[in-house]
C-alpha positions as CSV (number, residue, x, y, z in Angstrom):
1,X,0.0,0.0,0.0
2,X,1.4,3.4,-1.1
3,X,1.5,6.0,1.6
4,X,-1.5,8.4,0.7
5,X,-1.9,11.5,2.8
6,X,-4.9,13.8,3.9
7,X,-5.1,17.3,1.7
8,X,-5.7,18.7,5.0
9,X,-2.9,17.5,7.4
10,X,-0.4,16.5,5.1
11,X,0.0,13.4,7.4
12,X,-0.4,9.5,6.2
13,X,-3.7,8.6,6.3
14,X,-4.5,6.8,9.5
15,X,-5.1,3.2,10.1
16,X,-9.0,2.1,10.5
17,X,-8.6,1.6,14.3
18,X,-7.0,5.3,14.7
19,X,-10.2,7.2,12.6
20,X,-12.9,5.0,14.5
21,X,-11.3,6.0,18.0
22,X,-11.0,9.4,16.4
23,X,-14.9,9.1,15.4
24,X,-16.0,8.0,18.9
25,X,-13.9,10.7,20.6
26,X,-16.0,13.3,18.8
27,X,-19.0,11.5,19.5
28,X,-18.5,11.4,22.8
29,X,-17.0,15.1,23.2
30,X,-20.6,16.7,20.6
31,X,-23.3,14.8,21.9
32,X,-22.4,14.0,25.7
33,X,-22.5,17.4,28.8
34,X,-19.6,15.4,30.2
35,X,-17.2,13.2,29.0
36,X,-15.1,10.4,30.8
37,X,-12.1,8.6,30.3
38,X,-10.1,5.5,31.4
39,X,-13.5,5.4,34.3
40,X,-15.7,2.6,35.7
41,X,-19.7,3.7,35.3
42,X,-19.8,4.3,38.8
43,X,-17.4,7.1,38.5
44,X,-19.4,8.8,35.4
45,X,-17.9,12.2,35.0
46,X,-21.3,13.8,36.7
47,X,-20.9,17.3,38.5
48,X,-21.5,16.9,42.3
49,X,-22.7,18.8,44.6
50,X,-19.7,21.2,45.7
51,X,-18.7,21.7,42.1
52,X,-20.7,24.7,42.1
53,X,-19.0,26.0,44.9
54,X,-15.5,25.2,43.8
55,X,-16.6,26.5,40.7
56,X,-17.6,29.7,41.8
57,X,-14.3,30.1,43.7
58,X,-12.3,30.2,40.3
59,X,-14.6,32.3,38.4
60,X,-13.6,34.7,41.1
61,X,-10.0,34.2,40.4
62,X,-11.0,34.7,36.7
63,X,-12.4,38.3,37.9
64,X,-9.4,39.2,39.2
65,X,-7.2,38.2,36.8
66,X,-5.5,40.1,33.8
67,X,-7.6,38.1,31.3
68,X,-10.9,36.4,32.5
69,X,-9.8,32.6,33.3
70,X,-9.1,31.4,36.9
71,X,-8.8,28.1,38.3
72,X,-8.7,26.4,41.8
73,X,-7.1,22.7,43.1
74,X,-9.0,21.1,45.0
75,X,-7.7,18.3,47.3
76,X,-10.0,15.9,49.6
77,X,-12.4,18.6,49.7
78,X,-10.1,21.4,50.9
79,X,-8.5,24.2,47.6
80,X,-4.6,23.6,47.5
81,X,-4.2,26.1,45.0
82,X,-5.0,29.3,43.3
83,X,-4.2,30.6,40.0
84,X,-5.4,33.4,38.0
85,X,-4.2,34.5,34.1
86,X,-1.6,36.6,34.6
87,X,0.2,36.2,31.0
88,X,-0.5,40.3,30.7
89,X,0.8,41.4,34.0
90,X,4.0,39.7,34.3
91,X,4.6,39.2,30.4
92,X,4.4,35.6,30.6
93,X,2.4,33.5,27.8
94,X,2.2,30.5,29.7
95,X,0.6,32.3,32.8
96,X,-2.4,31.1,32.3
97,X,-5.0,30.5,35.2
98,X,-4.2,26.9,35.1
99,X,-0.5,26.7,34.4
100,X,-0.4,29.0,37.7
101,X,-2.4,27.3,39.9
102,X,-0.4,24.3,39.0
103,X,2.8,26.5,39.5
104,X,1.7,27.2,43.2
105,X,0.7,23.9,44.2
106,X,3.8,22.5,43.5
107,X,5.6,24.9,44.5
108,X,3.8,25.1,47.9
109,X,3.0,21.0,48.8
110,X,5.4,19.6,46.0
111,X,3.9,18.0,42.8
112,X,2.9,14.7,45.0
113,X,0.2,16.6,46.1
114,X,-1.5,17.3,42.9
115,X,-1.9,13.5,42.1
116,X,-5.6,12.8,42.4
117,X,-6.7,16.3,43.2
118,X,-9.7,17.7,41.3
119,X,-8.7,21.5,39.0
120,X,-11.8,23.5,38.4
121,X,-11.4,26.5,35.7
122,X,-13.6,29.0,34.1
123,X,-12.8,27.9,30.9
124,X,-12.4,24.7,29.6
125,X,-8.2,24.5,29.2
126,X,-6.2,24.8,26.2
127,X,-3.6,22.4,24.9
128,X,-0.9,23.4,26.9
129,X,-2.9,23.9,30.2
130,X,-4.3,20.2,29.1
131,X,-0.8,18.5,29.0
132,X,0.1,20.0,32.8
133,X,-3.4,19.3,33.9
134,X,-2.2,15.3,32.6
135,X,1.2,15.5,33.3
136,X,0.7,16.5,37.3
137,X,-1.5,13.4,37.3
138,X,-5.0,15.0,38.2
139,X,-7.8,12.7,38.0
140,X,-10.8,15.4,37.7
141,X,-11.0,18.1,35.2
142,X,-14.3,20.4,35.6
143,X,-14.7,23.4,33.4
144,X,-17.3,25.5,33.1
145,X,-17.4,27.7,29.1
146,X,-16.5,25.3,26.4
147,X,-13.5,25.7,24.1
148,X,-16.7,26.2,20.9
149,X,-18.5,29.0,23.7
150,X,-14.9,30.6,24.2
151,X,-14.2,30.5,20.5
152,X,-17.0,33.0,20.2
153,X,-15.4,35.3,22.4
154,X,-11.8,34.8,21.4
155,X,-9.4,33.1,19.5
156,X,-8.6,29.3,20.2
157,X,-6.8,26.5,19.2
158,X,-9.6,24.4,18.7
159,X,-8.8,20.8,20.1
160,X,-11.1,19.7,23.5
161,X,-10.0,18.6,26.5
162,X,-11.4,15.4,25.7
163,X,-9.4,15.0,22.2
164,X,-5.8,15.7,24.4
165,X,-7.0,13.0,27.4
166,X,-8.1,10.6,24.9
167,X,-4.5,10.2,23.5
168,X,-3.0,10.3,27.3
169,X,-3.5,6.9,28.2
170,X,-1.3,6.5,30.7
171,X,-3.5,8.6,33.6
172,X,-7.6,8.2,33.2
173,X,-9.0,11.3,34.0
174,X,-12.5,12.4,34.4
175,X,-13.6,15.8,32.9
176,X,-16.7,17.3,33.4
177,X,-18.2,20.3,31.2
178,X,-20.9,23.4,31.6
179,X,-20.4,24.1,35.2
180,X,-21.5,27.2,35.7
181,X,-20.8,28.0,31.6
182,X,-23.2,31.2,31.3
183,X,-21.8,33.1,34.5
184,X,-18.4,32.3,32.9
185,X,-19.1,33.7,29.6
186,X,-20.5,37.2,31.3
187,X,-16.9,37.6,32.4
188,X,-16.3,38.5,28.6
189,X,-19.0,41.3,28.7
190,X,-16.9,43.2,30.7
């Protein structure tokens, strides 16, 4: 078989296996509020009761931040870390609500500490904050705007947190969407 490529990646062409998983992915990611991966059904990427509460924590730090993204770590109930964006203030592009909320809790408890710890942001994370958020080895994502609502308020590079878990499958992680999406989104009004 000759190696063919896409006219829109310039990649080869992927095997059968790769475009079905790629298919499902999507599925799961369009059709689904939440989506869950490398989870039992028990554990069913649902919102809880305090995600609300946690949530409404980093929309805060979003307010207060440079840009309007914030995010909390949350740890056996308790927050570990803050972070706000702060790319603007301190001329950093990585400084992203995530990134330093991440930055802190290591910095402050060691990285240990972020292992099976829930991050809650105001906006579902980009690539980069994605590849921390998996690297750091935390098992619950919960955003509240969507990378498609965000993309109506600013530019984005357009790949889901569920895409960037689904080819990390060396730590499951549960992410859970919408939380508090519309109070989010007023934070662009401003």
């Amino acid at each position: 078989m000759k190696n063919e490529t896409c006219c829109c990646s310039q990649r080869t062409r992927p095997d059968r296996r790769t475009v079905i998983s790629g298919i499902t992915c999507a599925a799961t990611v369009a059709f689904l509020p939440t989506a869950t991966l490398g989870q039992t059904a028990a554990e069913n990427g649902r919102a809880t009761a305090e995600d609300e509460g946690f949530m409404r924590m980093a929309i805060e730090e979003a307010r207060q931040g440079d840009f309007p993204f914030g995010a909390v770590i949350v740890r056996d109930g308790a927050v570990i870390a803050r972070g706000r964006n702060l790319g603007r203030t301190i001329g950093d592009p990585t400084a992203h609500g995530e990134m330093v909320a991440i930055r802190r809790g290591v910095a402050d408890l060691g990285a240990q500490a972020l292992r099976g710890a829930t991050l809650y942001t105001s906006g579902e994370p980009c690539a980069m904050c994605m590849g921390a958020i998996l690297w750091c080895g935390i098992s619950r994502l919960v955003f509240a705007a969507s990378m498609a609502q965000l993309a109506t308020k600013i530019d984005q590079i357009m790949v889901t947190s569920g895409e960037i878990a689904a080819k990390a499958k060396f730590d499951p992680i549960v992410i859970v969407g919408g939380v508090l999406a519309e109070e989010a989104m007023q934070l662009f009004q401003n």
